[in-house]
Backbone as CSV, one residue per row, in Angstrom:
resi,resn,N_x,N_y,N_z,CA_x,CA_y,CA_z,C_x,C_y,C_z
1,UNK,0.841,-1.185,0.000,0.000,0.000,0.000,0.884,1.246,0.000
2,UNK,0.490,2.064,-0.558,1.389,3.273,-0.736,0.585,4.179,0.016
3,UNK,1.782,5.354,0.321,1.290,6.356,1.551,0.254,7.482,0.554
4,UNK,-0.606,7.828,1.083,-1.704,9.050,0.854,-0.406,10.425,-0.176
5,UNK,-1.051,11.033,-0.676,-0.575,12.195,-1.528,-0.676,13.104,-0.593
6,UNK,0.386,13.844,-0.093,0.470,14.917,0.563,0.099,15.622,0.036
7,UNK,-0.832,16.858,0.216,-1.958,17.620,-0.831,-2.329,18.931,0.336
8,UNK,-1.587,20.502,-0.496,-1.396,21.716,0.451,-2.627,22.240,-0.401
9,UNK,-3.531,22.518,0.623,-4.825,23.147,-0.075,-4.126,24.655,0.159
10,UNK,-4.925,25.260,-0.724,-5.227,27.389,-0.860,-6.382,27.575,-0.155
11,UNK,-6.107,28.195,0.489,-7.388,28.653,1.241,-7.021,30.239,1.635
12,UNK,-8.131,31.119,1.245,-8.190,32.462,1.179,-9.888,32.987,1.947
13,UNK,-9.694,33.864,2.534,-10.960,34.323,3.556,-12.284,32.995,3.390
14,UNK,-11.703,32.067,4.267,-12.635,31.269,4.391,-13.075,30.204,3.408
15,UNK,-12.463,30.635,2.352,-13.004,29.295,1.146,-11.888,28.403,0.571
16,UNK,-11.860,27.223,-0.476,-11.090,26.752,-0.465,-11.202,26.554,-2.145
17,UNK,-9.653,26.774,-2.804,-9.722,26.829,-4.174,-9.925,25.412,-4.373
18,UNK,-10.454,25.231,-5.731,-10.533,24.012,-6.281,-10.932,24.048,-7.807
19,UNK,-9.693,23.090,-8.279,-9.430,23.328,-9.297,-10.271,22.293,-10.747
20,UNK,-11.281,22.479,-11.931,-12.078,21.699,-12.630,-12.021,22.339,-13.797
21,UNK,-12.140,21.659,-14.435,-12.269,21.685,-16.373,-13.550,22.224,-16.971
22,UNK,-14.011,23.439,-17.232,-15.247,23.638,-17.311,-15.903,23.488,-18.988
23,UNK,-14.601,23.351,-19.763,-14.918,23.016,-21.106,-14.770,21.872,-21.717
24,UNK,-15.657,21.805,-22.453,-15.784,20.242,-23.426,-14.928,19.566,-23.859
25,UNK,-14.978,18.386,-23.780,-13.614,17.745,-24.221,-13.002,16.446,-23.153
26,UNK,-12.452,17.178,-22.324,-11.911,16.072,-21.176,-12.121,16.739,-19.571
27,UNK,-12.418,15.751,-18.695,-12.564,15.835,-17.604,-10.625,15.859,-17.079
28,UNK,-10.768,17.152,-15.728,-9.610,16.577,-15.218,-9.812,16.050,-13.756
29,UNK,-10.324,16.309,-13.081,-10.331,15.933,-11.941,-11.206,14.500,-11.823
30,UNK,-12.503,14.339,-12.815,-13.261,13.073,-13.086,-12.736,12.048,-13.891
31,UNK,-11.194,12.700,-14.647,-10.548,11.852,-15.697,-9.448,11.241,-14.587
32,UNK,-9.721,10.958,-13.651,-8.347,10.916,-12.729,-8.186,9.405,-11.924
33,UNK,-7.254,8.242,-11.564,-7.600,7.835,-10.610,-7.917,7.931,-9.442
34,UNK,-8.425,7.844,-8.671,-8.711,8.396,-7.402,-7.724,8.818,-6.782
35,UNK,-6.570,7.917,-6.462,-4.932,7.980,-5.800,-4.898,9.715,-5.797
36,UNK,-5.110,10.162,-6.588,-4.841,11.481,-7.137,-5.533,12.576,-7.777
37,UNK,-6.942,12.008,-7.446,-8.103,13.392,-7.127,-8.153,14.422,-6.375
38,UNK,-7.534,14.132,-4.955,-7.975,15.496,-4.119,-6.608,16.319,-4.518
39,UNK,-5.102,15.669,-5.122,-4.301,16.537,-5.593,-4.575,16.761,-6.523
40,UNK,-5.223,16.839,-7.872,-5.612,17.619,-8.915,-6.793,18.553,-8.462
41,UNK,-7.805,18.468,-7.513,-8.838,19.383,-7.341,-7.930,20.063,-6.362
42,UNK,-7.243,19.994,-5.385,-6.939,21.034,-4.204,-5.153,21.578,-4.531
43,UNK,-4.374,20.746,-5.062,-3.065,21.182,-4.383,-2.582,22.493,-4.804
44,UNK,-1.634,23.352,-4.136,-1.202,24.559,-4.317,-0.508,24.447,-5.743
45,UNK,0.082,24.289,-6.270,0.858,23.538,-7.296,-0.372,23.645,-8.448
46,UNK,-1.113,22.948,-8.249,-1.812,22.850,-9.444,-2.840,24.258,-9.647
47,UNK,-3.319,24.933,-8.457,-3.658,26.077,-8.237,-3.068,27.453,-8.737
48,UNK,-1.612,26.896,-8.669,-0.672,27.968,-8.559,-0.644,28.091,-10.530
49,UNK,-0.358,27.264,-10.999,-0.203,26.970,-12.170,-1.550,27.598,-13.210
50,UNK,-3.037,27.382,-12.345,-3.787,27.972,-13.213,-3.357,29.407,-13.102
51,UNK,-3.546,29.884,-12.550,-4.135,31.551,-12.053,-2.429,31.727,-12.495
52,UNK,-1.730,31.156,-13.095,-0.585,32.199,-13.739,-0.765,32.071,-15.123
53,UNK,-1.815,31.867,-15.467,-2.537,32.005,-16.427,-1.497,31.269,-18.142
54,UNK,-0.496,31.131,-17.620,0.014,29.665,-18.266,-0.356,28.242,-18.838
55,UNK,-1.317,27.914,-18.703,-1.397,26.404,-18.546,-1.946,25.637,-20.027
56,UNK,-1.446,24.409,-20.130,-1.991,23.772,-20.854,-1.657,22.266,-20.811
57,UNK,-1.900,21.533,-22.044,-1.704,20.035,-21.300,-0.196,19.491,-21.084
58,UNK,0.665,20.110,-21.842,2.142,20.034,-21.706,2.728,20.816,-20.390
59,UNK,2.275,21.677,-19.807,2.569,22.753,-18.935,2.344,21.688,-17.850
60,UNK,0.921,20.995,-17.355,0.457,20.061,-16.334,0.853,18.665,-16.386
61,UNK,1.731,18.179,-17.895,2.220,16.832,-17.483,3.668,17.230,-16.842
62,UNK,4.404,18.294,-17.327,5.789,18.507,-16.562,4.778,18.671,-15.373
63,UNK,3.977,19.359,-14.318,4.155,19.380,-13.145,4.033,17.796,-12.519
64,UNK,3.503,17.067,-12.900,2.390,15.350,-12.734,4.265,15.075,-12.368
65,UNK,4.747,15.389,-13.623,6.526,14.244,-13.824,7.330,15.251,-12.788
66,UNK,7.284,16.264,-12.195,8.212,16.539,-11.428,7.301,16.796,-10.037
67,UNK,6.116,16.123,-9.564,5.949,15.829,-8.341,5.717,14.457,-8.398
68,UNK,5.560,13.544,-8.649,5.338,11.985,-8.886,6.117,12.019,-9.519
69,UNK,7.115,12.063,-10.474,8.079,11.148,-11.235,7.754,11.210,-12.293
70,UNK,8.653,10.566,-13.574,8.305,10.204,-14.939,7.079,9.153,-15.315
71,UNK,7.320,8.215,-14.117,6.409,6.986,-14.297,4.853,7.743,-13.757
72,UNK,4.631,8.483,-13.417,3.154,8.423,-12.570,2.483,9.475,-13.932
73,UNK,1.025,8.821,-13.989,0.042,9.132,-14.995,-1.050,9.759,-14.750
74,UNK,-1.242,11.061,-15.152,-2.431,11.704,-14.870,-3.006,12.052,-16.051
75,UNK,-3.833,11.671,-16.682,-4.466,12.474,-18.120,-4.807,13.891,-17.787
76,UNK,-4.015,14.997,-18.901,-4.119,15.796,-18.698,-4.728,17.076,-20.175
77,UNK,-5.513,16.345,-20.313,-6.128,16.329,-21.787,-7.225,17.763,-21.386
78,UNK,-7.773,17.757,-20.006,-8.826,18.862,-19.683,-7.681,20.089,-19.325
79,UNK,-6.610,19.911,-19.289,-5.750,21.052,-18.983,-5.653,22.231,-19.379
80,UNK,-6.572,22.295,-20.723,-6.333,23.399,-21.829,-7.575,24.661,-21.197
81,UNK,-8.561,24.106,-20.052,-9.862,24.718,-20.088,-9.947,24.689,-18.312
82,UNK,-9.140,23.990,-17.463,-8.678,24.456,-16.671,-9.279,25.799,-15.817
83,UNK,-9.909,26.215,-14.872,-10.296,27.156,-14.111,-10.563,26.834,-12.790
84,UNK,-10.747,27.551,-11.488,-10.412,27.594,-9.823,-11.662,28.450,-9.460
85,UNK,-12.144,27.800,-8.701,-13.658,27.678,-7.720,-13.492,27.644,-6.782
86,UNK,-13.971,29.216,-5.875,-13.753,29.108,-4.493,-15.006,28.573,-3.939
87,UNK,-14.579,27.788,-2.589,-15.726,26.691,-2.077,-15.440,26.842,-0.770
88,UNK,-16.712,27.277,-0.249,-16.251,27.360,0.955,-15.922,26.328,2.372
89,UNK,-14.999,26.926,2.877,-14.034,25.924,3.618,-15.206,24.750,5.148
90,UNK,-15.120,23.550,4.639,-15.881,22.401,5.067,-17.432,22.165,4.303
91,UNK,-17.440,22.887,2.982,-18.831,22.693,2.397,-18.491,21.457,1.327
92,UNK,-19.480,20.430,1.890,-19.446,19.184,0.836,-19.738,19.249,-0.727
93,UNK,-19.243,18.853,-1.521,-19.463,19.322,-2.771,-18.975,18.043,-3.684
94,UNK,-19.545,17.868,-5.072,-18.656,17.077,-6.142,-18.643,17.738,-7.071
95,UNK,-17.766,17.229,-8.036,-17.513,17.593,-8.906,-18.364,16.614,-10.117
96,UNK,-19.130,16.800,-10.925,-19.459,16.013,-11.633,-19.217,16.642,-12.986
97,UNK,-18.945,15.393,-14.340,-19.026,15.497,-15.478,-19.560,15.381,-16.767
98,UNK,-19.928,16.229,-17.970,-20.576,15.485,-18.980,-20.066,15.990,-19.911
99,UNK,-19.365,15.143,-20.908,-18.931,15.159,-22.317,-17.351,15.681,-21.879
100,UNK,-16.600,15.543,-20.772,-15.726,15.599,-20.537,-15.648,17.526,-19.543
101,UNK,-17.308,18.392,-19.596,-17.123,19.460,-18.720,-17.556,19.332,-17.693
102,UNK,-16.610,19.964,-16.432,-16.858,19.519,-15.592,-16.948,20.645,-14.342
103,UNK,-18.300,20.220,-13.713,-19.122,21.603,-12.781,-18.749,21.172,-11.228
104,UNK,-18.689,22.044,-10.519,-18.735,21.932,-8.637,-20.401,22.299,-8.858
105,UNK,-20.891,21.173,-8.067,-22.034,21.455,-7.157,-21.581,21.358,-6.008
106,UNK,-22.233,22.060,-5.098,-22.556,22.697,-3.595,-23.137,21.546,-3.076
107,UNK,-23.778,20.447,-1.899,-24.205,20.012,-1.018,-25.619,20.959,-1.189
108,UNK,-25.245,22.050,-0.799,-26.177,23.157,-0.372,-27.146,23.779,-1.401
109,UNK,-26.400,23.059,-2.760,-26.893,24.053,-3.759,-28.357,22.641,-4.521
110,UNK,-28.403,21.590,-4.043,-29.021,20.784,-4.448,-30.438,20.573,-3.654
111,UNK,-31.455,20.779,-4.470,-32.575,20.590,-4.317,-33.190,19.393,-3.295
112,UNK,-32.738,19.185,-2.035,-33.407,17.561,-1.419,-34.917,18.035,-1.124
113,UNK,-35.708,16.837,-1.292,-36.977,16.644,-0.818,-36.751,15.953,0.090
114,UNK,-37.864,16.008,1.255,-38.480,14.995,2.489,-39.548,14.047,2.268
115,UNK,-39.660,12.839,2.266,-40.533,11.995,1.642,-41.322,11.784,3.333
């Protein structure tokens, strides 16, 4: 068993960045194995990388190969569309996908009924 991904969230007045693919094409955070979901949605690194307004899918496999290594695999195909969603800090949320775009819903933001 291998140890957990050390994973430095951003967190700014109370919310917490998180990072999703909002255009068509490829999922990144839903294109992911799990091992390495909450570091593609949260880590500083990958945060840091959008908002320098740099990024693309070559830009995010050098970061994948120089924090995991040459060998470790992240599809990074949603990289090109890439954008950061502040969420606020302990609000449950997923990320879900269709046709490879991919939205944060809120816990809060979803309609439950009482039967």
């Amino acid at each position: 068993m291998t140890a957990p991904i050390k994973v430095t969230k951003v967190i700014e007045n109370g919310k917490v960045a998180v990072a999703y693919s909002p255009g068509y094409g490829s999922g990144w955070a839903t294109w992911v194995d799990s091992e390495y979901r909450e570091w593609c949605l949260f880590d500083k690194a990958v945060i840091d990388t959008i908002r320098s307004g740099v990024v693309d899918e070559g830009v995010m496999e050098r970061l994948v190969s120089e924090t995991f290594g040459p060998d470790a695999y992240i599809y990074c195909g949603g990289a090109n569309n890439l954008s950061v969603r502040l969420v606020p800090e302990g609000a449950l949320f997923v990320v879900e996908e269709h046709d490879g775009s991919e939205f944060v819903i809120l816990l809060s933001d979803i309609p439950f009924f009482t039967a």
